[in-house]
C-alpha positions in Angstrom: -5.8 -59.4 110.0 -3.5 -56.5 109.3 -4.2 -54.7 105.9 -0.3 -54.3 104.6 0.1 -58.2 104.0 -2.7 -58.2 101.5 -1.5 -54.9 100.2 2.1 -56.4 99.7 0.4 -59.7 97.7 -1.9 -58.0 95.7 0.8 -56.8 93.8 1.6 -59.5 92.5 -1.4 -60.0 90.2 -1.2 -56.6 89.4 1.9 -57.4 87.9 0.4 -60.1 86.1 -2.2 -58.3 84.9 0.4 -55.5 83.4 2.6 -58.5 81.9 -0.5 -59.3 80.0 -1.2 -55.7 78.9 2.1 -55.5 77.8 1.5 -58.7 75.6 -1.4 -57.3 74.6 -1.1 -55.5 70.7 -4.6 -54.4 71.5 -4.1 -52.0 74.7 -3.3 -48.8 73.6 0.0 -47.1 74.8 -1.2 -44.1 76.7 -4.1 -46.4 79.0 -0.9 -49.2 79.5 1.7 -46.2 80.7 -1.4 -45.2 83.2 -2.2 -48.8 84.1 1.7 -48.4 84.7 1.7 -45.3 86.7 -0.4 -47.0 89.3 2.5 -48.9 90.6 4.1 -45.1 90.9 1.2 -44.2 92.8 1.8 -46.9 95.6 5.3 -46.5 95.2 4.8 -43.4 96.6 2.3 -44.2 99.0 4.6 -46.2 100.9 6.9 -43.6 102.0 4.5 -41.2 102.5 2.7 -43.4 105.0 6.1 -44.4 106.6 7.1 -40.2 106.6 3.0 -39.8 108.2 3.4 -42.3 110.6 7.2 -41.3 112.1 6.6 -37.5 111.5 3.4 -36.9 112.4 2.4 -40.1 114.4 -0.8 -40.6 111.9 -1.9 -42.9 109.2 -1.7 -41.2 105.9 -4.8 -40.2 105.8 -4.5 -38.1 108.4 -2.2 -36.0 107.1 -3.8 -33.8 104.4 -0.8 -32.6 102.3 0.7 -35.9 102.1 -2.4 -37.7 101.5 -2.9 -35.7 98.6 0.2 -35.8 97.2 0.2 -39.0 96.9 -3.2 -39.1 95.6 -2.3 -36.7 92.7 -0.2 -39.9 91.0 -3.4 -42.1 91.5 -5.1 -39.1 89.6 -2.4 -38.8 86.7 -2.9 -43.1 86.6 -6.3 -43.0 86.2 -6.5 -39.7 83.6 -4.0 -41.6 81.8 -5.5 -44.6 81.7 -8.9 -43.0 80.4 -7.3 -40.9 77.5 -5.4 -43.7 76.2 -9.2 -45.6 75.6 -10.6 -42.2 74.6 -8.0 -41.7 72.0 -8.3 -45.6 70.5 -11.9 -45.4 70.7 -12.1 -42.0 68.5 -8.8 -42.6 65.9 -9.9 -43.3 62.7 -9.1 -47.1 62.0 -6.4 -47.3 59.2 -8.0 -49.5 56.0 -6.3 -53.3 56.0 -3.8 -53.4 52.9 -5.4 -55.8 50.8 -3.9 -58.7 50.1 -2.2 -59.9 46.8 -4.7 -63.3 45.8 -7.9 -60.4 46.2 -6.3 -57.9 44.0 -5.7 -60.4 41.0 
């Protein structure tokens, strides 16, 4: 079986999964904007593989400079991803505001 079917419907829970992020209060900003960036990353794979294959007669990965190229948004995804948990992991948690019926 060829590989771009299952490439086209994995996207799909992908988008599911960022639909729950984005539901989420508890995923910090700067991890969801590199869960995000992913979908830039393929979005940018997909021409680059059509360019590789009509230009150059090669898969993608054949073709060094556009390979990594496109591999540099996977990179930004992922760094992005891992600072966002970084930072909520090491901010100071802000003190609940205590409620009326415990201050009287």
């Amino acid at each position: 079986m060829a590989p771009e079917p299952l490439f086209a419907l994995s996207l799909f829970p992908y988008l599911g999964f960022l639909w729950f992020l984005s539901r989420s209060k508890q995923t910090p900003r700067l991890a969801f904007i590199g869960f995000c960036m992913t979908l830039v990353f393929v979005g940018i794979t997909i021409p680059a593989g059509l360019y590789a294959k009509s230009a150059y007669g090669k898969a993608l990965a054949d073709v060094d400079w556009l390979h990594g190229g496109a591999e540099a948004f996977l990179t930004l995804a992922n760094i992005l991803v891992v600072l966002g948990f970084h930072q909520a992991l090491t901010q100071p948690k802000s003190p609940e505001t205590p409620s009326k019926s415990s201050s009287q």
